[in-house]
Structures are given as C-alpha cells and as structure tokens.
N, C-alpha and C positions, 0 to 999 in steps of 0.2 A: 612366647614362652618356649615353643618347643626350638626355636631358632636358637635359644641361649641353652636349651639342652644339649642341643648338636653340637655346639662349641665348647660347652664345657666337657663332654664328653671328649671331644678331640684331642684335650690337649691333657689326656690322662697318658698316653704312649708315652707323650714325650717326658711326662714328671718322670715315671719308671724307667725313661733311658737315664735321666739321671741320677735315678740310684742305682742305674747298671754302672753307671760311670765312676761312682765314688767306690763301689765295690769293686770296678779293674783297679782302684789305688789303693791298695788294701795294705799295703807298703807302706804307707804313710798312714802313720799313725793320726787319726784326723777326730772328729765330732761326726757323729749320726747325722742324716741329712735332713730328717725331721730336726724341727725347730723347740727348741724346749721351753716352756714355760716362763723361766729368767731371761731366756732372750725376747720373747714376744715382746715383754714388756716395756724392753728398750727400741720397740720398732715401731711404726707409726702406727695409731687406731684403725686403718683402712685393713692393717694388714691380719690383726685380730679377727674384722668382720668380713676376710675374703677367705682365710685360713682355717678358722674355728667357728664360725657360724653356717649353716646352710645355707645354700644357694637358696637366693628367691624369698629369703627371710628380709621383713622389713630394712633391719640394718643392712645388709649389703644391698640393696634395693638402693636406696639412701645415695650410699659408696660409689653405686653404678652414675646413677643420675648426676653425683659432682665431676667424678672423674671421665666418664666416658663408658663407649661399648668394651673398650681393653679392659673396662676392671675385673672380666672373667679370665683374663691372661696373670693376673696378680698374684699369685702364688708366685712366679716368676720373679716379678719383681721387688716381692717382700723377702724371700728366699737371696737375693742381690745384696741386696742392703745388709740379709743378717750376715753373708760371707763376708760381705766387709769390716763389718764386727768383728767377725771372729779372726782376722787376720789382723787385725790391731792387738789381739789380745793374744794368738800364734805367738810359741816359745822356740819355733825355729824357722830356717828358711825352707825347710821343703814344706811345712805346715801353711805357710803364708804364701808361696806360690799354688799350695792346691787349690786355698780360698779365694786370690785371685783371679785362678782359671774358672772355678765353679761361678765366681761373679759376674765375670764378663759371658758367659754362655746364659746367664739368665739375664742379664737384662737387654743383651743380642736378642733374646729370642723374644721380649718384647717389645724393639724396636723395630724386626721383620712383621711381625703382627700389629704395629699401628695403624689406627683407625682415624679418618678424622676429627672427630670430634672429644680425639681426647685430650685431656689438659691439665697434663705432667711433663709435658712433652721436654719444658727445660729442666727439669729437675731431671727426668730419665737421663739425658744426654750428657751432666753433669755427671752423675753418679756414674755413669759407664767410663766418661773421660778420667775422673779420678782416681780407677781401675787401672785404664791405662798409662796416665803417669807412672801408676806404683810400677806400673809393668815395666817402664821403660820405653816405652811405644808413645814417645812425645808428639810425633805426627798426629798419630789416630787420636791422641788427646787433644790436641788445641783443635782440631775437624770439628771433635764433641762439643767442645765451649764455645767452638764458635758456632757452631746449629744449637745450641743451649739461647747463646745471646739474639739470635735471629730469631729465635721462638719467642722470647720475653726480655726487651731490651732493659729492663731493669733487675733483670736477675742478677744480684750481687756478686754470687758465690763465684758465678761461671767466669764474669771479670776476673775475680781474683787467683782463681786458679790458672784461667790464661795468662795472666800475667806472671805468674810466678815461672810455668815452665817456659813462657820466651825468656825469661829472665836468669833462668835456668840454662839458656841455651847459648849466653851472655849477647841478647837481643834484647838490650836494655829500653833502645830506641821503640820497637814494636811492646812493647813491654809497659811501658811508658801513655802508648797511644791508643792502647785495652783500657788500659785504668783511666783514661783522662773521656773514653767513649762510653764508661759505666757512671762516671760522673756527672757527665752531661744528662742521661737519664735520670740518676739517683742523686742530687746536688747533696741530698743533706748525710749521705752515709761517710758515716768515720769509717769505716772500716778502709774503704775509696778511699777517702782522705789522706790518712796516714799510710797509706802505699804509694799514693801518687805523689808526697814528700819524700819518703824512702827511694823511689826509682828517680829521684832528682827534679822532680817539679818543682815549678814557683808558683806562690799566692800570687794574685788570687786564682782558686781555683777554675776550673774551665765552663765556661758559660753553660748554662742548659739549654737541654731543647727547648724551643718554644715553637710550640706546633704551631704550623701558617696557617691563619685563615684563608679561605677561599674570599673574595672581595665579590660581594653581592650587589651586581649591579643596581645605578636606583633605576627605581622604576617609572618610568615612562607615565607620564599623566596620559590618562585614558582620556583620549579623543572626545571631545565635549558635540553634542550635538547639533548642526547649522539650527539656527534659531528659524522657522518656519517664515516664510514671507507672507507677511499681511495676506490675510486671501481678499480677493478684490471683490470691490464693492460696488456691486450695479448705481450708477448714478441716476439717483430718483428724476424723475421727468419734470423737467421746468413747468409750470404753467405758461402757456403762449400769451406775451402783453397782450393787453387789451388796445386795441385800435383808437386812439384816443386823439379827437382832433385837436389841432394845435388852435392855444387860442385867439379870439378873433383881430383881427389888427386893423386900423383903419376903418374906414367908412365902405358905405356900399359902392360908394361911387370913385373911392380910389384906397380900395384895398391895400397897399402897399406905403399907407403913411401910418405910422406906427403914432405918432404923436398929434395925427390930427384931432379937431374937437369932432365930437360925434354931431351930426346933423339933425 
C-alpha cells in the first residue's frame, strides 16, 4: 500500500503541469481539462473508477488487478481517450490540434511508465498511433500499430488502421500484406474481410495460423528386467549301489558254463 501511495502521489506534478499547459494556450479557445460528467460517460468504466472513485476503493482494486500496476497512471490514459473525443467533435483546426497534442502527451506518458504486466498494451499503442495519423506523423503511426500487432496479433483495429495509412501512402502492396497477416489470426473478422477485397485480394481468403505442435517423442519402453537365473540347486547325494554279486553261473567245478546242468 504505501508503494501505491508513492506512486500516486508522484504522478500529481505532472497532472498540474498539464493544466499549466492548457492554461499557456489560453489562445485557443478550448474545454477545461477536467473531464465533465457527459464525457465520462462515453469513456470506458476503468476510467470512472480510476477518475472518480478513491484509490484503494474496492472498484479500482478490481481495475488494478485486470489491468496491471499502470492502472495508477490512468488518469493519463482516460484523460487520452477523452481528447480524442473532443477533437472529433472540435469546430475548428486550432481547437483539434490542441486536443491532439494534449492526447499524444498523455498517452506518451503512459507508455514511458509501462510496467510489465500490463495488459492494454495494444490498445495504448493503437490509440496513440491514431493520434498520429490525425497528426500526419504516418511513421510514428504505423511504429504504433505495429507494437499494437506485436502485442496482440489479433488485435483487429491496429490491422486496419495500418493498413489504411500504407494505403494512404499508396503502399497498396504492404497495405494488402497487414490485412491478409490480421486475417491469418482473426479468420473470421469481416471487417479484415472486406478490406482485404477492397485492397485487391482474391478468395479464398488467407489461411490461418495453425499453431505447430511440438512432436512428442514416443516413448521408449522402459527396460524390462533380465528374468533372474534359476538359482542352482545342490544335487541331492546318490545313494552308493549296493554291492551286489552277480549271479551264479555254472557249476563249482566249471564256473564258466553258463548252460551246464547243475551237479
């Protein structure tokens, strides 16, 4: 706790330099840098319970644990989102370049402060990139969409907006090869679909990934154990023939006639 006190305290200088900032443009007639009420509501629920609820209140507890340790940088990034609002809805060009610049400085100064384990990561990168299209700064945007797509190869948006400004750049070819690499991911998205018709694809469309498996070797029959050899067996003791005379043949007086009559 006191760790997320330090941090949120830290990042109070820097809110108040940027209502130092909007107040050096005082020129330009612009919206207060507080967020009003009607805008909140068109912003995302994180940004309600990072904005308008206390720290350390179950709901942003919540907010913290989905999102990551940055959810105490979120003013930042809900403050981003609504300049970009309000520059769609901007009735002139110096009004929609301040809301620009004020965008791209808050969600910069979320992405100098990310943390690992946070996980918005393509969405932040998206939304700063399509900052910098509006800007004209196509480089630093397709960088965004493509550390958007490197974050979360199925992030839709970031395809489409890459593809637009190569397409934009009349890099039909790279343009082409964005949307047919969000496809592979996201087979089933129309939205992919019917852009990658548009920048001149043919059906069918481009195969999906199919993640490899690794081939698990089989396994080896576990060595069977030599069968023990008979254990040997004392050979019991003969009994010694018995001495037995052979019998008698012949007479006494010529022993050696086997067929004589006896005398």
């Amino acid at each position: 706790m006191g760790q997320r006190t330090m941090r949120f305290t830290s990042i109070l200088p820097a809110f108040v330099l940027s209502l130092a900032v909007t107040t050096a443009t005082a020129d330009v007639p612009v919206l207060p840098e507080a967020v009003s009420d009607a805008e909140m509501a068109r912003l995302p629920d994180f940004c309600a319970a990072r904005m308008k609820t206390p720290w350390g209140s179950p709901e942003s507890r919540a907010w913290a644990a989905r999102i990551g340790e940055n959810f105490v940088d979120f003013f930042h990034y809900c403050a981003g989102v609504n300049f970009v609002n309000r520059y769609w809805a901007a009735s002139n060009s110096r009004q929609r370049t301040h809301y620009l610049q004020r965008a791209d400085a808050n969600f910069s100064y979320v992405v100098k402060a990310l943390k690992p384990d946070f996980t918005m990561g393509a969405d932040l990168f998206t939304n700063r990139g399509e900052v910098y299209k509006l800007m004209g700064r196509k480089a630093d945007a397709i960088k965004d969409f493509r550390r958007a797509t490197g974050i979360d190869p199925a992030f839709v948006r970031a395809y489409l907006q890459l593809a637009d400004v190569l397409a934009g750049n009349k890099d039909r070819t790279h343009a082409l090869e964005a949307v047919s690499e969000g496809l592979r991911h996201v087979p089933k998205s129309t939205a992919l679909q019917r852009r990658y018709l548009e920048l001149g694809g043919k059906e069918p469309f481009p195969a999906p990934v199919v993640d490899k498996e690794v081939p698990v070797p089989a396994a080896s029959p576990a060595p069977q154990p030599a069968e023990p050899a008979p254990a040997p067996v004392d050979a019991a003791p003969q009994p010694a023939a018995p001495n037995v005379a052979p019998p008698a043949m012949g007479t006494p007086k010529n022993p050696y006639c086997r067929f004589c009559p006896p005398e």
